[in-house]
N, C-alpha and C positions, 0 to 999 in steps of 0.2 A: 142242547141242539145248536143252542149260538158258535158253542164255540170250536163243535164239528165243523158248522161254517165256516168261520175263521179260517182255521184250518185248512181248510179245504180249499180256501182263497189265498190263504199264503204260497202253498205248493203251488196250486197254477201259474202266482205271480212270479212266482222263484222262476216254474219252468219258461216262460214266455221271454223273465229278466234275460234268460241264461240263451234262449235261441235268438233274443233279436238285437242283445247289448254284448255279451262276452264270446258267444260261438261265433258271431259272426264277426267279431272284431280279429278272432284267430285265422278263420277261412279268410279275410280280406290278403292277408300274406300268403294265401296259397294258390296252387295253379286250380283251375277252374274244375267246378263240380263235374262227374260223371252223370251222363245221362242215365236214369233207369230204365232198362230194356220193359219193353210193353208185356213182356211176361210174368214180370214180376210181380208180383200183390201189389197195391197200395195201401189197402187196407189191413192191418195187423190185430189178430184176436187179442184179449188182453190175457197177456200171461207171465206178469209180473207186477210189479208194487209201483212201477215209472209210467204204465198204460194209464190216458186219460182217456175221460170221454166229452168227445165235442160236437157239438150241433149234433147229437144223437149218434156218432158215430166212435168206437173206438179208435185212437190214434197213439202207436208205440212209439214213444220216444226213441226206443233204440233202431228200429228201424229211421228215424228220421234220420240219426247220426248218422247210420251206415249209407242211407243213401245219398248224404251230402257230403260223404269223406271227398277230398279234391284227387285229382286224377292225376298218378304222376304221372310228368310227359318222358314215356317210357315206351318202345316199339320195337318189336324184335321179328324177324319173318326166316325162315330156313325154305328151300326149295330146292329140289332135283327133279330131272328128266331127261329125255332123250332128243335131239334132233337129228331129223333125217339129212339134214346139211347144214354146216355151219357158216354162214355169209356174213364177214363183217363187215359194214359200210359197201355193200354192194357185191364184194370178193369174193369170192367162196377159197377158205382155209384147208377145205379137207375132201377137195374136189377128188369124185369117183369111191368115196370111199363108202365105209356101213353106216356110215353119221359120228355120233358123236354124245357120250354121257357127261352129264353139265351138276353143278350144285355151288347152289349160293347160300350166303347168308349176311345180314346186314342187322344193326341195331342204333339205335335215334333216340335222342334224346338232347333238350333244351337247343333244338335247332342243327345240329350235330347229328351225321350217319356216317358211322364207320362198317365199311363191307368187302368183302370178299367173292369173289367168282373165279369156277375152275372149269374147264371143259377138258375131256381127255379124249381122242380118235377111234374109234371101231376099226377095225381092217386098216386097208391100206390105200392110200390118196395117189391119183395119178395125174397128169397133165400135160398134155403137148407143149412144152415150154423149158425153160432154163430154169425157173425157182417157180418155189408155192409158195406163196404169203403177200404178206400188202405192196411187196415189192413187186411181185408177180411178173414183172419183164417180156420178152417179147417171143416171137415163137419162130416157127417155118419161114426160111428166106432163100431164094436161088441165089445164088454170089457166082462170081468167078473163082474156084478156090486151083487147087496146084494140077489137080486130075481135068482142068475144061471148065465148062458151067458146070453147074450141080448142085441141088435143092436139102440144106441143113433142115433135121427135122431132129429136135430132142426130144425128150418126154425126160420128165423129173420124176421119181417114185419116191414118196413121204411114205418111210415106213413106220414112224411114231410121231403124235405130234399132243403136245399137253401146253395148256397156256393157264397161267391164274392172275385174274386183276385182283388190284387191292386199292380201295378208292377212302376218299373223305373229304365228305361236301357240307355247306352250311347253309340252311336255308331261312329264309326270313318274310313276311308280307308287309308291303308298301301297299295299302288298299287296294286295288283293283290286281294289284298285281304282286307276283311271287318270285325271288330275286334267288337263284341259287348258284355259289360259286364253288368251283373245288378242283380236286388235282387226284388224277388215274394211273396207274403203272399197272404196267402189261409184263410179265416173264415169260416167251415161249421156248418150250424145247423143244428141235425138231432135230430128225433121225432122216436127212434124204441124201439122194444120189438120182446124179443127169448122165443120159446117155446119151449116145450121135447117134443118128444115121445120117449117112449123106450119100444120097442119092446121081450118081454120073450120067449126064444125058450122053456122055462119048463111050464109055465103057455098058451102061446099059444096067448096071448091076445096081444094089444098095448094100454101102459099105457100112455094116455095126462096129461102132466103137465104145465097147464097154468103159463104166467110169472109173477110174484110180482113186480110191481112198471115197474122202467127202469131197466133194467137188462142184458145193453150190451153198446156197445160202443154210446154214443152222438154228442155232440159238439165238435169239432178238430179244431187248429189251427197250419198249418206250415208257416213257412220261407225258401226261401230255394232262394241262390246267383246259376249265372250259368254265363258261359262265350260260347261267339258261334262265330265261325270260319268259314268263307264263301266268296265267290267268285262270284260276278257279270260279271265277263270278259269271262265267256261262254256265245255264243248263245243257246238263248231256254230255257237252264236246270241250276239251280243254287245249287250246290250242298253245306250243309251247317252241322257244327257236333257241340251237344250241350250238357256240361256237367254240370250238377245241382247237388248243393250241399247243402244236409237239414242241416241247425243250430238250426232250432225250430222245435219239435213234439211235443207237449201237445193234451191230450185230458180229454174229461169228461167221467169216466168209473167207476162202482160201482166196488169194491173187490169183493163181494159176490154177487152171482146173486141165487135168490132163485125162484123153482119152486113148482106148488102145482097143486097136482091129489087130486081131492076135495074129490074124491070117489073112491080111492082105492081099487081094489078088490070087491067091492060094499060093502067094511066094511066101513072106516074108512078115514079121509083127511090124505095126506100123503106130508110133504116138503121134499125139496129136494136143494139142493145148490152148486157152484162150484165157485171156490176161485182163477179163473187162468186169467192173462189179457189177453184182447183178441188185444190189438194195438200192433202195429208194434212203437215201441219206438225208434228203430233206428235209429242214425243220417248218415242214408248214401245217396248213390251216387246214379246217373243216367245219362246215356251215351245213347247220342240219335243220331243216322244219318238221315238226309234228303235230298233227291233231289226230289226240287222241277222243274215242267217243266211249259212254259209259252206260249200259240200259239195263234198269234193274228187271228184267222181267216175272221175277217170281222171288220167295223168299229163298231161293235155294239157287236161281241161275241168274245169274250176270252177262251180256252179249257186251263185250268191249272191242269195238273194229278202229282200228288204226291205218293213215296215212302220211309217206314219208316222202320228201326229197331233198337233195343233199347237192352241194356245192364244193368242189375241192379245190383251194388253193397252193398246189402243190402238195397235197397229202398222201394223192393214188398215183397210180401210173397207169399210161395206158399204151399198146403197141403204136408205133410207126407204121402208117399204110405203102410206103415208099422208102423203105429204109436207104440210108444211103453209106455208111461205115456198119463196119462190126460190130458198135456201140448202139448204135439205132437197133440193129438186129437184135442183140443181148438183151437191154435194159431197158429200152423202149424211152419214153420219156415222161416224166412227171406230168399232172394234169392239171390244168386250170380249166374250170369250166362243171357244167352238170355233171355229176356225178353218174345217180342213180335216182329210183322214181321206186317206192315200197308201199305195198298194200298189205292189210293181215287182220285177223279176227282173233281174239280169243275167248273162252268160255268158261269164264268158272264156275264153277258146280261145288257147294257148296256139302261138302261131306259128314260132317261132325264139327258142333259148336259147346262150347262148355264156359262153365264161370268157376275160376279158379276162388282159392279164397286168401283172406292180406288177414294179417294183427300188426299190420302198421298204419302209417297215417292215412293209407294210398288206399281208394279201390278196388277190390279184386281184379284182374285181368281177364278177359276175355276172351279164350283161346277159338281159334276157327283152322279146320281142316279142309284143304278145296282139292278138287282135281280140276285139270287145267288143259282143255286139249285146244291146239292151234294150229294155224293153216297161213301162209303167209305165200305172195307173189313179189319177186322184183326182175322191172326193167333196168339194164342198163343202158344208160344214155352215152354213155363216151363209150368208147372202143374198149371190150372186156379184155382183161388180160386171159390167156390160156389157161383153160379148167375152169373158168368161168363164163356159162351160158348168158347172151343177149335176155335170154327171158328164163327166169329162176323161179323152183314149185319147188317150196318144200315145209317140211310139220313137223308135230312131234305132241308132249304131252308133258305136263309135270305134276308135281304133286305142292303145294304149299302151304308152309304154317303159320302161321301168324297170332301174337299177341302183345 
């Protein structure tokens, strides 16, 4: 009987040596334990030769393993869905069109996201204006042109427009707060053409001059670093400020853009041509606030409402109210000043959650499937460029993976 005891004291002393002097001295070098989800047992029946029993209760050793294996810092998320309009920084990109199917994905790890985002057009984009995009330019102007007074009216048609960023950012905590810097490039490809009309208050008529060739702005690519400032140590609400800075603006843009009234007058075809760029070339700034808010309402719904406003130093453009050259009309001018002012909800709906399983050192992962429908408002504060509405409603929905 003694030496049943013995025995019996040696093993426990082994086990206890083994969880408070050697396991733990290996866990000291690893990233931090995984929480066990409240679903999970605590208690494990014995069903092996490792199960002890303590203070009356069965306790598995291998379950303790398992639930203290460390967590590697590993994050992966995929996402697609629809937007009824695509507005970047205030703009709307795909003004008049069916919206726009979007998909991301992104993966994290030891402080490090490297990700990807692609948005492709529905239909087709329209705009009382000389270009669609960030450059956006100016629209409708009376001039003096060769026929008297007479009031230029273009409209731009984006008949395809595809964009994909590709980013990677580093993030890190300074106690109170969250320090993330990184660098974004933008590829868009766009399919448009600008028309005339110009309207003669002497002749009475309005003269259509269809566009030759491509005749406005195309394919753009930026770059552009930004650093973001932010705080997790509020409940609820995370308030976060982000300033982007362009190194690269190129685009594809013809010097001459020429138009042609086939039938002039009903005499004669008549061209017509203007020689002014219509991008925003600028290498400037962008100043962004956000608070975002986070409420867990249920085990299955999340209410996350968001608010934005934005500061451009020379990033957007906005028209001239008073144009006074050809250029003022075209390109309008760069902006300094408020931008835009963004409100929006979203709602994840939690669809399917699952525990994958590991045979390595790491935890199992955690996979969760949501649907995600939202609703967003924005004011603009500075003078919109054409195809984009002073006050902008639009939603959509997506789906998201995450583990």
């Amino acid at each position: 009987m003694l030496n049943i005891k013995l025995k019996n004291l040696f093993w426990v002393s082994m086990a206890l040596f083994c969880t408070t002097q050697f396991c733990s001295a290996q866990s000291s070098e690893m990233r931090p334990t995984v929480e066990v989800p409240s679903s999970r047992p605590a208690v494990a029946l014995p069903n092996s030769d490792s199960d002890l029993t303590m203070a009356g209760e069965y306790k598995s050793t291998k379950a303790v393993v398992e639930q203290e294996k460390p967590v590697c810092d590993f994050n992966f998320s995929l996402d697609g869905g629809y937007y009824s309009e695509y507005i970047f920084r205030g703009t709307n990109l795909m003004p008049d069109s069916d919206g726009g199917g979007f998909l991301g994905v992104q993966l994290s790890t030891w402080g490090f996201t490297l990700g990807a985002w692609g948005i492709d057009q529905f239909g087709t984009a329209r705009a009382p204006g000389w270009a669609i995009g960030e450059s956006g330019g100016g629209g409708s102007a009376t001039i003096n042109s060769f026929i008297g007074p007479a009031q230029l009216r273009p409209e731009t048609v984006q008949k395809n427009f595809n964009e994909v960023d590709l980013f990677l950012e580093y993030h890190r905590q300074f106690g109170w707060f969250d320090v993330t810097v990184g660098n974004i490039a933008f590829f868009i490809q766009r399919n448009a053409q600008t028309s005339l009309d110009v309207v003669s208050t002497i002749f009475g008529e309005t003269f259509h001059f269809q566009p030759v060739g491509r005749n406005t702005v195309q394919d753009e690519r930026f770059d552009r670093i930004y650093v973001t400032l932010s705080t997790s140590k509020i409940p609820y609400v995370t308030p976060k400020i982000t300033y982007y800075q362009t190194v690269l603006s190129e685009g594809s843009e013809p010097f001459k853009k020429f138009y042609l009234d086939p039938n002039f007058l009903n005499l004669f075809p008549l061209f017509v041509y203007q020689n002014v760029h219509e991008r925003n070339d600028a290498l400037g700034g962008y100043l962004e606030g956000r608070l975002n808010g986070h409420f867990h309402i249920s085990d299955r719904i999340d209410v996350n409402p968001y608010g934005i406003i934005s500061y451009s130093f020379h990033d957007r453009t906005e028209p001239i109210d008073n144009p006074q050259t050809l250029k003022d009309i075209i390109r309008g001018r760069t902006l300094v000043g408020f931008n835009h002012a963004q409100v929006g909800i979203e709602v994840p709906i939690l669809l399917l959650r699952w525990t994958g399983f590991s045979t390595g050192p790491c935890a199992p992962p955690v996979g969760n499937l949501r649907l995600v429908p939202f609703g967003w408002y924005a004011y603009h504060i500075a003078n919109p460029n054409p195809g984009t509405d002073r006050n902008e409603w639009w939603g959509g929905a997506k789906l998201t993976l995450t583990f």
